[in-house]
N, CA and C of each residue as an Amber inpcrd file, in Angstrom:
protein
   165
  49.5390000  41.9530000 116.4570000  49.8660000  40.6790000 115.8630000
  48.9900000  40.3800000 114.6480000  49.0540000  40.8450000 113.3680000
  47.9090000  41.1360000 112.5290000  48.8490000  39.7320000 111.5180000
  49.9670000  39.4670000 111.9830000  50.3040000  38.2340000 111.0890000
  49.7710000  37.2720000 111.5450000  49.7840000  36.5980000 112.9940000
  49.4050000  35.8520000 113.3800000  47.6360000  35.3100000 113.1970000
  46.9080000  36.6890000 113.0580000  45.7590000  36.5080000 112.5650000
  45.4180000  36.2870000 111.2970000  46.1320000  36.9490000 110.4830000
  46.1800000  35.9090000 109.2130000  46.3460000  34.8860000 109.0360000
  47.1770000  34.4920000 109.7230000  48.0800000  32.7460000 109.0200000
  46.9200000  32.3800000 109.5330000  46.0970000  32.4920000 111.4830000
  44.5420000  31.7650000 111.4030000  43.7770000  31.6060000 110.6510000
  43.6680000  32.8010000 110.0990000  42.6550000  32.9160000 109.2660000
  42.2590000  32.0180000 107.7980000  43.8730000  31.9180000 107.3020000
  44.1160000  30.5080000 106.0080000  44.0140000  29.7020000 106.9000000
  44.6980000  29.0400000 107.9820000  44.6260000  28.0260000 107.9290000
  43.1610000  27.0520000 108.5560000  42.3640000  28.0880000 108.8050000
  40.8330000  28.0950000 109.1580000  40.3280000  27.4530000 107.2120000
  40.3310000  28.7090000 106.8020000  40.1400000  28.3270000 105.3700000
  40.4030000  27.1500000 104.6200000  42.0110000  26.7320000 105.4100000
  42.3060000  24.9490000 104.7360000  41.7820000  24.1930000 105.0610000
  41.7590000  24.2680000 106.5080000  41.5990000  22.9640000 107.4780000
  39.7470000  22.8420000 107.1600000  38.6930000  23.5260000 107.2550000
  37.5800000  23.6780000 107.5160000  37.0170000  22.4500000 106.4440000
  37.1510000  22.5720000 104.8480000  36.6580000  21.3950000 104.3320000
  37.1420000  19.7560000 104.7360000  38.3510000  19.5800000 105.4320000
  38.6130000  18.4030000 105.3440000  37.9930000  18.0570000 106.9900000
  37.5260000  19.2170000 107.7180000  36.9730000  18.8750000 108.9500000
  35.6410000  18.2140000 108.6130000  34.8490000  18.8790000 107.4730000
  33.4740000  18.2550000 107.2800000  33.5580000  17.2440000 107.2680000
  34.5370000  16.9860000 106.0920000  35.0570000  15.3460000 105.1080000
  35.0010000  13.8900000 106.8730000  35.8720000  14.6600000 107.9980000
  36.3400000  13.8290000 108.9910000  34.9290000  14.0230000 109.8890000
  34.4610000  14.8810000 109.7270000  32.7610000  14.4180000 110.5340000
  32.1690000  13.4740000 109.8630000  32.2470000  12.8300000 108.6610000
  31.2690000  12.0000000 107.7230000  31.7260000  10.9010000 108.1880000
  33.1980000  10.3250000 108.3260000  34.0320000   9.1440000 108.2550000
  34.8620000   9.4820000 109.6100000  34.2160000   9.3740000 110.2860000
  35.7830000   9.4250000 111.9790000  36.5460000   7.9370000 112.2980000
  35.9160000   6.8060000 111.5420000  37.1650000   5.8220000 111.5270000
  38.4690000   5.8790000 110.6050000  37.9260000   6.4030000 109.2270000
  39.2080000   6.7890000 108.2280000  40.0500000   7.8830000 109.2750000
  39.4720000   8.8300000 109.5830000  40.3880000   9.8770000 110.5370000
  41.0040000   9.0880000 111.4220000  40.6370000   8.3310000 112.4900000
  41.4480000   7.6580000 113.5900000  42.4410000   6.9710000 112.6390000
  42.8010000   6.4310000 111.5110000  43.2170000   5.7420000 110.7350000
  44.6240000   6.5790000 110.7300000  44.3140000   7.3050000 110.0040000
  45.1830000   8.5790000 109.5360000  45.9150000   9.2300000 110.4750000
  44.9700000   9.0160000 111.8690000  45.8760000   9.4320000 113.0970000
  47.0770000   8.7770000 113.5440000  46.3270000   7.3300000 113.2520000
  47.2080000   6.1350000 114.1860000  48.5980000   6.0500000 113.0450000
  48.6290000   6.2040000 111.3860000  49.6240000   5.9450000 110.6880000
  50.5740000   7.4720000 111.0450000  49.8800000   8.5340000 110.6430000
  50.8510000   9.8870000 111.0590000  51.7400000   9.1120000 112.5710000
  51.2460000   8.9110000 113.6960000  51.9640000   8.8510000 114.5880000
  52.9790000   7.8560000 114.9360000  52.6540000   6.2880000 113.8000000
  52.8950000   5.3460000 113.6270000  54.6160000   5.7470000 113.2050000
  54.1710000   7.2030000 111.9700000  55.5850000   7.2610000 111.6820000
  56.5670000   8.4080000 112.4200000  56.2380000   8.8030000 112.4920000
  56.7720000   9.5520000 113.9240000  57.3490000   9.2170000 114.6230000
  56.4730000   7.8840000 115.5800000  57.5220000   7.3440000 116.3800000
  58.4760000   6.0890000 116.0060000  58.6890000   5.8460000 114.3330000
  59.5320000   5.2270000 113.5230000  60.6410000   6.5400000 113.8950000
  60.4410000   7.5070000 113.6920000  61.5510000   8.4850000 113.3010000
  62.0480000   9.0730000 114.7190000  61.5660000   9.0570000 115.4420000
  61.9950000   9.0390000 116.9450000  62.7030000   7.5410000 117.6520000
  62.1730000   6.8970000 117.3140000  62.6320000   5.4640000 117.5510000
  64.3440000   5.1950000 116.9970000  64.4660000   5.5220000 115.8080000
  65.4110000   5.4960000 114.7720000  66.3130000   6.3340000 115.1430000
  66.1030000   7.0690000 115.3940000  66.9740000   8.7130000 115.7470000
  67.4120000   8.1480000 117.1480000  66.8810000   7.7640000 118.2800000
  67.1250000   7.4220000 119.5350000  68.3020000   6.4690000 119.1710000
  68.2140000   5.6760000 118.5130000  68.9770000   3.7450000 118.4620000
  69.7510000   3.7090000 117.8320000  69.8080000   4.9370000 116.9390000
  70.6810000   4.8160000 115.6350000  71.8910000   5.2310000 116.0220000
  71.8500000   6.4000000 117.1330000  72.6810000   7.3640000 117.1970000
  74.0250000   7.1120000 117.6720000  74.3820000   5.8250000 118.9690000
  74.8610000   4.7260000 119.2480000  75.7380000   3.8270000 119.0690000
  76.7210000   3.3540000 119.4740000  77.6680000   2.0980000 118.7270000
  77.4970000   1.2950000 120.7950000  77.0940000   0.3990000 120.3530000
  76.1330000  -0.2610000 121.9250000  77.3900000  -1.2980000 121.8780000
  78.8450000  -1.6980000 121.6950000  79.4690000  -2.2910000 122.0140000
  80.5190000  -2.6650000 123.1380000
């Protein structure tokens, strides 16, 4: 599996500076958590209700 160890390997390389960045500031991170999921479950929410004619 020598692909799979690559793609780790970048995405070690991406992720690693913005991990420092989120050790300095872990309330901006919880922030960032709570909006990512915020919209998510807009788009799950939407997708569920939308899909529907409730008459």
């Amino acid at each position: 599996m020598p692909g799979t160890a690559c793609g780790l390997v970048v995405i070690d390389l991406i992720v690693r500076p913005f991990a420092k960045i989120v050790e300095k500031m872990p309330l901006l991170m919880l922030l960032v958590l709570i909006i990512l999921y915020a919209i998510i479950a807009y788009f799950v929410l939407r997708s569920a209700y939308a899909s529907g004619d409730y008459r």
